[in-house]
BAKE-509876 format. One line per field, with one value per residue (C-alpha): residue number from 1; x, y, z. Coordinates in nm, 4 decimals, padded with zeros to 6 digits. Layout:
N
n: NUM / ...
c1: X / ...
c2: Y / ...
c3: Z / ...
//
This chain:
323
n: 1 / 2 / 3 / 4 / 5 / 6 / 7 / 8 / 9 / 10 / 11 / 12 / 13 / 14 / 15 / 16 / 17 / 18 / 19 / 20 / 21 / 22 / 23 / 24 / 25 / 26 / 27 / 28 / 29 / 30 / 31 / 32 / 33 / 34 / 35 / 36 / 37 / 38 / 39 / 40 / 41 / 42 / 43 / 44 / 45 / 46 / 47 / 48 / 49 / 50 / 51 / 52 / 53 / 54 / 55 / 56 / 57 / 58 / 59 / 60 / 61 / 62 / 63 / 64 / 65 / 66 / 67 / 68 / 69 / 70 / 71 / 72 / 73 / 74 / 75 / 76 / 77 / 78 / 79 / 80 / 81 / 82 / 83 / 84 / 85 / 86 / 87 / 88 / 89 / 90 / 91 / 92 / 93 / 94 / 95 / 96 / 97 / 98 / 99 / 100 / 101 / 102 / 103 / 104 / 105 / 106 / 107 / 108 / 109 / 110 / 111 / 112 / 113 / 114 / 115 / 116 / 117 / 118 / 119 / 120 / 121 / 122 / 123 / 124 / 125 / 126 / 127 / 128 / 129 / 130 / 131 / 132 / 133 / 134 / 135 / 136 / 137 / 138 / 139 / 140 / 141 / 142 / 143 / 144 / 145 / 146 / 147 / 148 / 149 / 150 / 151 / 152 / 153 / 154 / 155 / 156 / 157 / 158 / 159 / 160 / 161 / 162 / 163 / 164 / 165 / 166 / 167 / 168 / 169 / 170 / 171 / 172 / 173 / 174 / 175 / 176 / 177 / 178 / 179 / 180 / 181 / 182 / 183 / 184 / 185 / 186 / 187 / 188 / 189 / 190 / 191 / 192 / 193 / 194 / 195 / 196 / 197 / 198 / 199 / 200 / 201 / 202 / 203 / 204 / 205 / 206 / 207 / 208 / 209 / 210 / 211 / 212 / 213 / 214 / 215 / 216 / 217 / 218 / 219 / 220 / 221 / 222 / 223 / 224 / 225 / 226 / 227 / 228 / 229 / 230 / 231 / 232 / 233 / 234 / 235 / 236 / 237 / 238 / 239 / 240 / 241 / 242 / 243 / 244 / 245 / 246 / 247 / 248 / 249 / 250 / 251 / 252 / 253 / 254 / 255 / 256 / 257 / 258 / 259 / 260 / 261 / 262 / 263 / 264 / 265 / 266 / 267 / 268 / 269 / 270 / 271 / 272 / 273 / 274 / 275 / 276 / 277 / 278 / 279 / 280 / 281 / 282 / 283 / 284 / 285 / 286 / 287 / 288 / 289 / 290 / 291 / 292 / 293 / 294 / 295 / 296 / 297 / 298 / 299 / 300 / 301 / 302 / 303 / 304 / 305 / 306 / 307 / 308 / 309 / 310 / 311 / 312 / 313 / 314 / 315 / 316 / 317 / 318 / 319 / 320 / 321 / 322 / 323
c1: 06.8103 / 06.6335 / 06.8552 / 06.8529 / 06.8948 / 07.0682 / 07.0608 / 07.2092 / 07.0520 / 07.1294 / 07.0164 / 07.2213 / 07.4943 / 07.4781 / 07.4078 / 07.0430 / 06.8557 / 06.5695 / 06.2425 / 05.9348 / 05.6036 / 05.3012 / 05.0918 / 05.3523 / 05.3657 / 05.0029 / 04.9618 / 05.2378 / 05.0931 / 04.7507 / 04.8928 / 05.0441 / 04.7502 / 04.5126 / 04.8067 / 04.7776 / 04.4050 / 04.3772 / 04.6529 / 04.4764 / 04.1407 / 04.3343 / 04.4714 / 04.1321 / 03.9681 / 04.1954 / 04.1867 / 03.7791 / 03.8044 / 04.0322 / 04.0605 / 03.7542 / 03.7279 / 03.6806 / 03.3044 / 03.2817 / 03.5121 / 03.2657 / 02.9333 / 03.1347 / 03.1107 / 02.7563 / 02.6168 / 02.8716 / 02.6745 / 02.3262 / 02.3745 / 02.4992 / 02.2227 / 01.9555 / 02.1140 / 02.0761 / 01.6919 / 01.5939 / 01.7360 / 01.5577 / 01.2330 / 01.2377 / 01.3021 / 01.0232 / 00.7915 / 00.7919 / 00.7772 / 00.5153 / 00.3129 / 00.3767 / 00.2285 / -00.0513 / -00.1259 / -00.1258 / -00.3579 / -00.6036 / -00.5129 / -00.4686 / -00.5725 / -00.8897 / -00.9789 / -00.9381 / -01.1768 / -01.4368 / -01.3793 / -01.3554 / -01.0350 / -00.8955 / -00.9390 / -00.5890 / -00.7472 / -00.7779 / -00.4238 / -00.3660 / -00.3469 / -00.0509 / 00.1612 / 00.3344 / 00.6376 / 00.8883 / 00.7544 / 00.8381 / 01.1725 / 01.2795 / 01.1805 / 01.3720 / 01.6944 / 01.6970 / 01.6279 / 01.8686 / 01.9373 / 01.6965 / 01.4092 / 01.5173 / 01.4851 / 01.1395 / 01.0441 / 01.2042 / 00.9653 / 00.6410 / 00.6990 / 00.7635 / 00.4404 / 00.2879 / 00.4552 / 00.3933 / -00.0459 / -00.0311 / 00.1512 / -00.1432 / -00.4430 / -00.2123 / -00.2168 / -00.5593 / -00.6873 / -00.4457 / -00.6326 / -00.9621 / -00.7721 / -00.6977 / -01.0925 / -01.1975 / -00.8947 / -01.0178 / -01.3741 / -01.2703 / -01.0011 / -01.1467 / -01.1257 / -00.7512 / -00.7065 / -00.8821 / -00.6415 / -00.3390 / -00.0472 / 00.2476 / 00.4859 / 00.3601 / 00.7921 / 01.0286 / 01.2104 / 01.3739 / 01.6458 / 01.4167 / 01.6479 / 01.3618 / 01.1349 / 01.2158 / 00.9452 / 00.6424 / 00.2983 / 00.2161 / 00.3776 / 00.6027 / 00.8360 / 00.6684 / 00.9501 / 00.8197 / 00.6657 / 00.8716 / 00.6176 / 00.5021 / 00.2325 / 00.0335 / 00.1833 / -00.1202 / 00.0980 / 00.4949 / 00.7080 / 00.9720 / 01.2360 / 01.3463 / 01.4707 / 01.2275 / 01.0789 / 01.1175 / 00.7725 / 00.5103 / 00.2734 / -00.0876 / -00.1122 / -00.4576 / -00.7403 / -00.9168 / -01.1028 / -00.9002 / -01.1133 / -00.8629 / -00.5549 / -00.4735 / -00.2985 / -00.6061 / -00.4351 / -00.4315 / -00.0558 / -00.0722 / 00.0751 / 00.0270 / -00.1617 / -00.3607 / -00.6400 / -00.7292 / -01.0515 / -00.9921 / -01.3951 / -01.4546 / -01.4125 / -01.0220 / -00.8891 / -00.5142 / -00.3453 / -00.0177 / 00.1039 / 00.3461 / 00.4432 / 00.5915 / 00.3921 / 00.0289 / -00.0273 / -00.3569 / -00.7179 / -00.9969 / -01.2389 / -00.9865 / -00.9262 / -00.5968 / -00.4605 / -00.2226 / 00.1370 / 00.0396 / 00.2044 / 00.0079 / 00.3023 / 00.6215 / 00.8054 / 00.8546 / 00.8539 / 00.5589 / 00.3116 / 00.4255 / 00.7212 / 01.1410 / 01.2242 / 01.1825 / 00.9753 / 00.6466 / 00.3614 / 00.1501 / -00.1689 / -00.4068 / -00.7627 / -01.0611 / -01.4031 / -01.2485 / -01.0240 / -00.6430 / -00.4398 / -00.0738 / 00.0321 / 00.3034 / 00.1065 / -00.0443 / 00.2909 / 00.2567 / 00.2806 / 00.5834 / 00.8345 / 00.9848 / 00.9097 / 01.2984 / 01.2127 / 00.8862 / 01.0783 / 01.3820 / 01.0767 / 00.9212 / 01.2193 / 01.2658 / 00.8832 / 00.9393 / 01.1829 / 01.0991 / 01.2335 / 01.1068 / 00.8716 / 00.9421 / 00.5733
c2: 00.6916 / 00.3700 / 00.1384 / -00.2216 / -00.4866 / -00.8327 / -01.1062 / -01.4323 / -01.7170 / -02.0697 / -02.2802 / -02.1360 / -02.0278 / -01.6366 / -01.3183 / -01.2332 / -00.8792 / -00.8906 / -00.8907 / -00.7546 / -00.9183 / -00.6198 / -00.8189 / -00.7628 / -00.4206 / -00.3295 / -00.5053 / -00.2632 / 00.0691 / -00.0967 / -00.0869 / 00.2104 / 00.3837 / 00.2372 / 00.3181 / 00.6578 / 00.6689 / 00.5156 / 00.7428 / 01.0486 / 00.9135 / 00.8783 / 01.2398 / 01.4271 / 01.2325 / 01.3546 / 01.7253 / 01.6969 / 01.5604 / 01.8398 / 02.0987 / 02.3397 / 02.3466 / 02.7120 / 02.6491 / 02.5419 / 02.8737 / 03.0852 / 02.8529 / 02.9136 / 03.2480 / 03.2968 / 03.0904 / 03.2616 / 03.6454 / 03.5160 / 03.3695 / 03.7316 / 03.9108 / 03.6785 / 03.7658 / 04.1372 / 04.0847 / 03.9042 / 04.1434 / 04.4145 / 04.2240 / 04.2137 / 04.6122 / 04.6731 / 04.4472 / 04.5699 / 04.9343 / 04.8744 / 04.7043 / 05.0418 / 05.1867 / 04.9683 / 05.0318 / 05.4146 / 05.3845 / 05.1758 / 05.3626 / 05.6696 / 05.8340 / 05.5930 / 05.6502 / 06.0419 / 06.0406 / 05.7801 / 05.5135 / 05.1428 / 05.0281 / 04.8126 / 04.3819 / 04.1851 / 03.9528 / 04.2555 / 04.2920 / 03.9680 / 03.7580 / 03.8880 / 03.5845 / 03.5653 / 03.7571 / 03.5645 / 03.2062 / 03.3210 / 03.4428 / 03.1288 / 02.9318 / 03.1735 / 03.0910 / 02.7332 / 02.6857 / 02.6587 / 02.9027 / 02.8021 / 02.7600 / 03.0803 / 03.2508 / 03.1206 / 03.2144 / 03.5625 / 03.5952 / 03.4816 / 03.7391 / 04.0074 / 03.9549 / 03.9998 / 04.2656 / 04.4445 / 04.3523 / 04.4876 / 04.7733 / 04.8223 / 04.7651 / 05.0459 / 05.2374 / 05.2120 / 05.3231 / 05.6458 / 05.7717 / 05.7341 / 05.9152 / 06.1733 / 06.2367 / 06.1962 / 06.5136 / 06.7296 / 06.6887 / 06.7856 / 07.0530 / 07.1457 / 06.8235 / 06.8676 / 07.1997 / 07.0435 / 06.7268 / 06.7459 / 06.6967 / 06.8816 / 06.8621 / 07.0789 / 07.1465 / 07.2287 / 06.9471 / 06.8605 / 06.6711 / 06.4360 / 06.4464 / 06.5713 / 06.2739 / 06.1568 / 05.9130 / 05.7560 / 05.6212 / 05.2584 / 05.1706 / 05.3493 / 05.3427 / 05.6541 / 05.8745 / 05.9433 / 05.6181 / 05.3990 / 05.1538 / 05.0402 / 05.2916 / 05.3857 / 05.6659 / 05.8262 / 06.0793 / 06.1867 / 06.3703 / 06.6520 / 06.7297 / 07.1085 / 07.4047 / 07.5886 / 07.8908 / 07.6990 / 07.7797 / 07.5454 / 07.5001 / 07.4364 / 07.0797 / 07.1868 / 07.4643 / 07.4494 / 07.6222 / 07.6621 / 07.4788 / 07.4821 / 07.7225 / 07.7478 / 07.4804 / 07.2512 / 07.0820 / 06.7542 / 06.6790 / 06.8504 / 07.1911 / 07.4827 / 07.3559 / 07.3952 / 07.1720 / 07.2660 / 07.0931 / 07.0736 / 06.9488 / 06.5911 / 06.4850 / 06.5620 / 06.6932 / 06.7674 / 06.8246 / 07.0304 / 06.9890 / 07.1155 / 07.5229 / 07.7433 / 08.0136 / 08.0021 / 08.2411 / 08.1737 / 08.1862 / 07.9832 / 08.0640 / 08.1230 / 08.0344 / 07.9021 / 07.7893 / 07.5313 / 07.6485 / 07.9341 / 07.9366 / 07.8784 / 07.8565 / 07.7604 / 07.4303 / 07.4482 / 07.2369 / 07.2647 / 06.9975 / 06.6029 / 06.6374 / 06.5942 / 06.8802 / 07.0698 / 06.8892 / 06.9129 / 06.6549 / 06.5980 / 06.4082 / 06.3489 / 06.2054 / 06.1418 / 06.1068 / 06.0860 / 05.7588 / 05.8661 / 05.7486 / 05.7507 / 06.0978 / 05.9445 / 05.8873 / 06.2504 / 06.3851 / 06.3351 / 06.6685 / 06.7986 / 06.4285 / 06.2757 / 05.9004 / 05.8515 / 06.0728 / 05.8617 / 05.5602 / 05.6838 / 05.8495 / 05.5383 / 05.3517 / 05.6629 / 05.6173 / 05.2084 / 05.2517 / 05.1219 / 05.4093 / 05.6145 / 05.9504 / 06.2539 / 06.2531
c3: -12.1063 / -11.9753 / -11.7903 / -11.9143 / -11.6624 / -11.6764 / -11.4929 / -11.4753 / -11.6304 / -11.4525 / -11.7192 / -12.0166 / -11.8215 / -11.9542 / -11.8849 / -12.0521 / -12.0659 / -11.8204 / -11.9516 / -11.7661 / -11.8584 / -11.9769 / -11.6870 / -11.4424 / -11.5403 / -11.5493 / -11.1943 / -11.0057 / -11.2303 / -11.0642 / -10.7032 / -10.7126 / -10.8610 / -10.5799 / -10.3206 / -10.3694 / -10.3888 / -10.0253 / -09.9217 / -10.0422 / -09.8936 / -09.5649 / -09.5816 / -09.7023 / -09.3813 / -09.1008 / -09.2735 / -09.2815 / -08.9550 / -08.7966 / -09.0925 / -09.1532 / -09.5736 / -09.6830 / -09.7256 / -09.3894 / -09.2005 / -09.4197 / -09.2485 / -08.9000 / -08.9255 / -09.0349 / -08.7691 / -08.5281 / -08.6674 / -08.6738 / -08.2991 / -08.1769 / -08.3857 / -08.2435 / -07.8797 / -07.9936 / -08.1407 / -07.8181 / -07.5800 / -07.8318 / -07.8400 / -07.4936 / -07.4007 / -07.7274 / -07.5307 / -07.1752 / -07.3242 / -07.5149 / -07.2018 / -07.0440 / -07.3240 / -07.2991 / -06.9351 / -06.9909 / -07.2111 / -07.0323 / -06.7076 / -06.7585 / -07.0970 / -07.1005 / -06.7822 / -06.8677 / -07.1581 / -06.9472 / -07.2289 / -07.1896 / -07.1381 / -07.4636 / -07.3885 / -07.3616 / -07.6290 / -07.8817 / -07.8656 / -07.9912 / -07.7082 / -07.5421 / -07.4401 / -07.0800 / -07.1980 / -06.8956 / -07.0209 / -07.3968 / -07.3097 / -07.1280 / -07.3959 / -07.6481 / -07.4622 / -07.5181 / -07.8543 / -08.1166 / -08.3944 / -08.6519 / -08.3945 / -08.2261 / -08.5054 / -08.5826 / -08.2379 / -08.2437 / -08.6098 / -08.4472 / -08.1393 / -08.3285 / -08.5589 / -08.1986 / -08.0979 / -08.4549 / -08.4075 / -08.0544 / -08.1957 / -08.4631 / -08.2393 / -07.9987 / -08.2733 / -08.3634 / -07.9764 / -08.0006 / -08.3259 / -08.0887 / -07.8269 / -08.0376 / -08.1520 / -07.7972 / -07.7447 / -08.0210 / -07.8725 / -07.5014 / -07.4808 / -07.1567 / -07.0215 / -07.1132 / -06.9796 / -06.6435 / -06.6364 / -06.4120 / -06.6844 / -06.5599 / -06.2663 / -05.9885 / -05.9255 / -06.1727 / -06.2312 / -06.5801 / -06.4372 / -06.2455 / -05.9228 / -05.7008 / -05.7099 / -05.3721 / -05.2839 / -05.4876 / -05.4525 / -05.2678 / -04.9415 / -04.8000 / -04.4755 / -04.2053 / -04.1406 / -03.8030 / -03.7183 / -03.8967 / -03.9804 / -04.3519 / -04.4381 / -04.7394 / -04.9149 / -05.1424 / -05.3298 / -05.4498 / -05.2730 / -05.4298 / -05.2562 / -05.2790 / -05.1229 / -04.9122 / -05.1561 / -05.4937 / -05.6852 / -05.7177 / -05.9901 / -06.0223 / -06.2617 / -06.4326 / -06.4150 / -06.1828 / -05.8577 / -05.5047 / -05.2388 / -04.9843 / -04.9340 / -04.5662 / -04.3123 / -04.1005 / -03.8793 / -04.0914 / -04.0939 / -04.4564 / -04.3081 / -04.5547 / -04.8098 / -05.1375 / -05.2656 / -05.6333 / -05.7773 / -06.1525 / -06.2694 / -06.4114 / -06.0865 / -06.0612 / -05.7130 / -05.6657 / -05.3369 / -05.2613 / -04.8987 / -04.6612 / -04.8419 / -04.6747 / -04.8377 / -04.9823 / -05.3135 / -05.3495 / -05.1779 / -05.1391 / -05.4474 / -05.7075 / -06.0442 / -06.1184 / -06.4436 / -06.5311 / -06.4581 / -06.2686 / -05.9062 / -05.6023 / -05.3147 / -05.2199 / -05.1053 / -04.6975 / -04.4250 / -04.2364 / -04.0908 / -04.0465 / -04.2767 / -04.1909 / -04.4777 / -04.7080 / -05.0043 / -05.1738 / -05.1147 / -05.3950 / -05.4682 / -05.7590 / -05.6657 / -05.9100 / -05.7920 / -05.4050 / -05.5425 / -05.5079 / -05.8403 / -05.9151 / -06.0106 / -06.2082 / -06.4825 / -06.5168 / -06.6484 / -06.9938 / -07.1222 / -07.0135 / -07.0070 / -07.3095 / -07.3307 / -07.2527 / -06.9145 / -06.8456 / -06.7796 / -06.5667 / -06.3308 / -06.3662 / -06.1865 / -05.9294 / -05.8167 / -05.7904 / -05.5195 / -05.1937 / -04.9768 / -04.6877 / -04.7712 / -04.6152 / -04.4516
//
């Protein structure tokens, strides 16, 4: 029940029942109605100010994924592009130069950008532009992949059309070695184990117990089988036709004689220690047209591609060769 009020009226000298004007009225439901508008207003700007609305913790969060999967795509991108530039220079410089073909231009494999330059610029860019830049490599990545692509299907006519070649192309490891603990040294400079001076080191050494077999790389003919006195010891010089020579130094035991025929896999000594050498290990070259190249890249046939890149970082290292 509504409470009536009185008050005292000076002029008539009563009580009277107090009577509140509509205007009066209307003006303090007006106040309180904007009151509590610009108290609300107050409230919804410190809780937009210091409050995340729903909409904006889901926003958060999306960014916060598409930041970490562009960190994951740009470390991928990265590992897809330097594998794929080993690709690249195997094919140019190795299974090119096997089949005598012109290597493949940079500019047909769309203008490969300096890869270092692209990833510093990658990691200062915001998301949106980092993502644009992450798109535009990988439509690189995917043409080089194509024109790649394109030069292994003219590999693979130039294969069909020269299974000799093949059979006369050093492709194996001349030691077993399918845990790829042997490779003890690699080709380019090397620190002389006797001399101890920077030296040219034209092949790879394998280290192994004296006796383990060793294997002839390719068919070929046996020019050499016998030790010369060149700091070689014991050892075998196979010449494979098409201008391939392969050299296996320091055995312990020769199997084979000058003349011979050989076939790849077939064993033509042992691993010893004889000549300029500090143990037991097997020194091998390959050399086309009297040119020595990197036997590394002449072991296609019996590594996976996972295996071609841990022997990849083996060779790299700058240590001293046992000859």
């Amino acid at each position: 029940m509504k409470k009536i009020k009185y008050y005292y009226n000076t002029n008539t000298l009563r009580y009277e029942k107090q009577v509140i004007p509509l205007r009066v009225t209307l003006l303090r439901i007006l106040a309180f109605i904007s009151a509590a508008f610009v108290t609300g207003l107050v409230i919804v700007a410190i809780a937009f100010k210091f409050l995340d609305s729903p909409k904006e913790k889901i926003l958060r969060l999306q960014l916060e994924r598409t930041q970490e999967q562009n960190k994951i795509y740009t470390e991928r991108v990265t590992e897809i592009d330097e594998r794929l530039k080993q690709l690249e220079k195997r094919d140019n410089d190795v299974y090119r130069s096997i089949f005598e073909a012109s290597p493949i231009p940079d500019s047909a494999r769309a203008k490969q950008i300096e890869t270092k330059k692209e990833r510093q610029m990658l990691a200062g860019m915001d998301t949106k532009e980092l993502t644009d830049g992450l798109f535009k490599t990988l439509n690189m990545l995917y043409n080089r992949v194509m024109h790649q692509e394109v030069s292994y299907k003219e590999i693979e006519g130039m294969i069909r059309n020269k299974e000799k070649l093949l059979a006369s192309t050093p492709a194996i490891q001349p030691i077993s070695n399918k845990d790829l603990n042997r490779l003890s040294s690699g080709f380019s400079y090397r620190i002389d184990p006797i001399y101890k001076t920077v030296k040219f080191h034209a092949g790879l050494d394998f280290s192994a117990p004296s006796g383990t077999p060793i294997y002839a790389t390719a068919q070929g003919v046996v020019r050499t089988a016998g030790n010369l006195g060149n700091g070689y010891g014991n050892h075998v010089i196979i010449y494979h036709g098409y201008q391939y020579t392969t050299l296996y130094g320091h055995m312990f035991r020769i199997k084979v004689k000058p003349g011979q025929t050989v076939k790849r896999g077939e064993v033509i000594g042992y691993v010893g220690n004889t000549g300029k050498s500090t143990g037991p290990h097997l020194h091998y070259e390959v050399m086309k047209g009297g040119k020595h190249l990197d036997p590394i890249y002449f072991f296609y046939n019996d590594l996976t591609p996972e295996q071609y890149q841990q022997i990849l970082k083996i060779a790299s290292s700058r240590n001293q060769s046992f000859d």
